[in-house]
N, C-alpha and C positions, 0 to 999 in steps of 0.2 A: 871660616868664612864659606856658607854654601853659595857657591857660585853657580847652580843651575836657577836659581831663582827667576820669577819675572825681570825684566828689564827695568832698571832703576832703584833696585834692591844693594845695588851696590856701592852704588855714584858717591854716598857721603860715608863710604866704611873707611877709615882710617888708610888703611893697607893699600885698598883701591888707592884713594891720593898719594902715598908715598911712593907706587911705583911710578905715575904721571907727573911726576913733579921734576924728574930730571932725568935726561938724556941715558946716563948710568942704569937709574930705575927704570925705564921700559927695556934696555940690554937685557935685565935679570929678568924681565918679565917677556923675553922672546927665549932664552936659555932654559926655565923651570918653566915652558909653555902656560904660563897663568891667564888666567881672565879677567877681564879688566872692563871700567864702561866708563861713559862720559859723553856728553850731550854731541849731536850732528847740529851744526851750525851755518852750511851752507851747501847744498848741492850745486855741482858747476857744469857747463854745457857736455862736457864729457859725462855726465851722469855719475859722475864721483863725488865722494860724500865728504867734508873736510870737517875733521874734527878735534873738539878743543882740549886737547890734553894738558897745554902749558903756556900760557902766552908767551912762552919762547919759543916753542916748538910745534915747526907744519907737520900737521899729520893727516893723510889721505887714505881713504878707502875707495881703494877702485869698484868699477860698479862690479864686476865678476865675485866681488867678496862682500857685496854689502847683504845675499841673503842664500840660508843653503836650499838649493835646489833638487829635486830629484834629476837623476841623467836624464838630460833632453832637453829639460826645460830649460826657461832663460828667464831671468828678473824680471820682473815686470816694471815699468819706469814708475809707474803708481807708487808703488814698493818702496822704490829709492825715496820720493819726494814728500813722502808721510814720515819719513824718519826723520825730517829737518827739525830741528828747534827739541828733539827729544833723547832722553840716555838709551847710548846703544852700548851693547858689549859688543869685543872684541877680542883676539890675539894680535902680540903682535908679531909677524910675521917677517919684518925687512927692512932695513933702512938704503936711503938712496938720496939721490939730488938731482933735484925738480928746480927745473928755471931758476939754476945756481944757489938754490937752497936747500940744506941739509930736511931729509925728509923722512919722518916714521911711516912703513906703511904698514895698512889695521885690516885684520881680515873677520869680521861678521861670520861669515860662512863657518871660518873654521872652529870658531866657539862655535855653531847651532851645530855642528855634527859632532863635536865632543858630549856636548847637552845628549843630541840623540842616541849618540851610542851607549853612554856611562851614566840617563838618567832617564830617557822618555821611553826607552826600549823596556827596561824592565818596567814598567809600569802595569799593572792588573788592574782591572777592574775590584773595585771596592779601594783603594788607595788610596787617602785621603792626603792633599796637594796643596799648595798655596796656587793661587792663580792673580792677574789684574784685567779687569776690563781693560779691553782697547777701542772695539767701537760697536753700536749696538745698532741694532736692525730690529725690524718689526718680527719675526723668525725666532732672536736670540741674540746671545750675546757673545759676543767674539772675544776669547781670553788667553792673556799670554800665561803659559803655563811652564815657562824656564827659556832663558835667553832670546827671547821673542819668537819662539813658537807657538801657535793660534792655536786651540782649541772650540768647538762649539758647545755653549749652553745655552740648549733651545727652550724658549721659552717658557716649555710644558715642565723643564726638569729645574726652575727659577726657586719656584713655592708650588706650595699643593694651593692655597688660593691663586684664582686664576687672575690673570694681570692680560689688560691690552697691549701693552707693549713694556719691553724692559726698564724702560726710565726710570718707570712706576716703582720698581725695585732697588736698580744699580745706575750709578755713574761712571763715565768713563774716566778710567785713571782710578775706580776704589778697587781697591785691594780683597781678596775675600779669600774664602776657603771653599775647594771644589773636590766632589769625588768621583774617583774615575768611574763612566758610566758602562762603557767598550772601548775596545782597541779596535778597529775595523779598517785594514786595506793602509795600513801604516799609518793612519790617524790614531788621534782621542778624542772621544768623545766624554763630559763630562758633565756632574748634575752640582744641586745645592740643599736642596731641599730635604736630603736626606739629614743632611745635619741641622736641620731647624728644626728638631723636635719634632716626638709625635702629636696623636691629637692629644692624649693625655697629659702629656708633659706644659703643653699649650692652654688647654682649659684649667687645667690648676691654677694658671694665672689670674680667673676670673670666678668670683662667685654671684650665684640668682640673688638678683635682687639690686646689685650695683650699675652704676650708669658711667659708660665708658666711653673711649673715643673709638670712632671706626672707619672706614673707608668706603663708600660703596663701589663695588664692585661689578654688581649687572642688575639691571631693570626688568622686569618679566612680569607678568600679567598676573600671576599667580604670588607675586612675594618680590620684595628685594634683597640683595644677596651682601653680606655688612662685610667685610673683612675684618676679623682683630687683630690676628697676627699674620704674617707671611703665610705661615702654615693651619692658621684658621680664619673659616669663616662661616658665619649663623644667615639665618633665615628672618627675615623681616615682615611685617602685613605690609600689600605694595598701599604706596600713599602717594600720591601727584607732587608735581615739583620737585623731584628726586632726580640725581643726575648720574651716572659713572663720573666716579673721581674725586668727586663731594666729600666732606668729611664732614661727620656725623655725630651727634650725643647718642647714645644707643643705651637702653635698659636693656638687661639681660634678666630676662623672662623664666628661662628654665634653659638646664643643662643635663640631656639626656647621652650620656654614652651606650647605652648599648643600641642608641641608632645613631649614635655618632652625628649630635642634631643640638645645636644650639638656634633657640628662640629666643625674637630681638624685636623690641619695640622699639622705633626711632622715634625719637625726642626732637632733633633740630638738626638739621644740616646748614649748611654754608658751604660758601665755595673760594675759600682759603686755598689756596696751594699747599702740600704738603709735600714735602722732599725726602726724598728715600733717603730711611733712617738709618744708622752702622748696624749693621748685622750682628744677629744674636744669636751663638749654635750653642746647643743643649749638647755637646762634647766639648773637650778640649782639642783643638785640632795639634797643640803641643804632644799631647801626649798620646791621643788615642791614632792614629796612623794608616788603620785598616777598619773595615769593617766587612764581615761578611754578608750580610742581609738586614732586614731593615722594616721593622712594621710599626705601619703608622697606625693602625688600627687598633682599638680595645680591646682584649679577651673578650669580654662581655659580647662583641660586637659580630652579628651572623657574616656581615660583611668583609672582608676583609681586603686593606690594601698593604700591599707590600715590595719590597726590591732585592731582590737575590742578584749578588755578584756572584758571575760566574762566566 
């Protein structure tokens, strides 16, 4: 059981329940310091967090443990009050008795510094990670990357097609696969796009002369910009009534790699909503773990783009 995972990776694992389930099972689970999770269900005027391990059994996280802090800082009540109604991990740390009932107390904090010591610390750049959305900003996307530690994926490292804001892409609460971008001033910072394939692997998906579905993307005076995939997108003649966001019948006109240039004749838009689809990486993130560098571009191609870990 990898227990550095996002928050909520654990909640239905077997083991998780069998040590929540009874009085005995969280004892063993404060003796072999294990990690454990299960949803926060009510914060109380004390800013403590109560959570449901067992409809037998009260169990509280004082606020000092519901998040690890660097020295100095101090929780912020935001912090506490967002974790209601969601799975947290925890240790457990103590039993005692609160207003004459038998009481487990859970400490947050001390799983997010086990997490940091024994799993965010060695992390390089190129490591490729499980992560979940937690909440998304015009900016990027905010991702818990092992026992609710945040990471940013900022918008520009989403897809190499450019997107107005993340929604376009991800939901909060999807799950996905992220690679580490930098380590910077005891953050992570982390990308996606690297594992969406390059442009090559992307345009095999399509051949000239077929009519497909697309996205638009940006309006300009000179062409409109189609998206097909995450990681591509073609060049259109501009045509009036055309909108960002739109989704599109698109003929594919020609497919030029050595300028890395797909031409798109739009057929028909509408303005259907479309919702960001499960992500599709051109690796296995099972098995491949690392990567050192990354080109998205064509041999063929004078241009070139690429991403060196290091």
């Amino acid at each position: 059981m990898n227990v550095y995972r996002p928050e909520g990776s654990l909640i239905k694992n077997p083991e998780n329940r069998e040590y929540l389930a009874s009085r005995a099972g969280l004892e063993r689970a404060l003796e072999k310091q294990i990690i454990l999770e299960a949803p926060a269900i009510l914060c109380d005027r004390d800013f403590s967090l109560h959570i449901s391990v067992s409809p037998h059994i009260r169990a509280i996280m004082p606020r000092d443990e519901v998040q690890y802090t660097k020295s100095g800082e101090q929780v912020k009540d935001i912090a506490i009050l967002t974790r209601v109604g969601k799975p947290v991990c925890f240790k457990v740390i103590g039993f005692s008795e609160q207003d004459g009932e038998p009481t487990v107390i859970l400490s947050r904090r001390a799983a997010q510094e086990e997490c940091m010591l024994n799993y965010i610390s060695s992390l390089s750049p190129g490591d490729i990670i499980p992560a979940k959305t937690t909440h998304l900003e015009s900016f990027g996307a905010f991702v818990d990357i092992g026992c609710g530690i945040i990471s940013l994926l900022s918008i520009d490292c989403i897809s190499v097609s450019r997107i107005s804001h993340p929604s376009a892409r991800l939901n909060v609460g999807q799950s996905v696969y992220t690679v580490v971008k930098s380590t910077e001033n005891d953050r992570i910072y982390v990308s996606m796009r690297e594992l969406l394939g390059t442009w090559e692997e992307n345009a095999a998906l399509f051949s000239e002369g077929q009519t497909v579905r697309g996205v638009i993307r940006g309006v300009e005076d000179y062409g409109i910009f189609v998206e097909l995939t995450p990681n591509l997108a073609g060049l259109a003649e501009y045509r009036d009534g055309v909108a960002v966001g739109q989704t599109a019948a698109i003929y594919i006109k020609s497919i030029l790699p050595d300028r890395m240039k797909i031409k798109l004749i739009i057929i028909d838009v509408h303005d259907a909503p479309l919702c960001p689809e499960p992500t599709e990486y051109f690796i296995d993130p099972e098995k491949c773990t690392h990567m050192n560098s990354w080109i998205y571009s064509p041999e063929c191609s004078k241009r070139v783009i690429r991403t060196d870990f290091i």
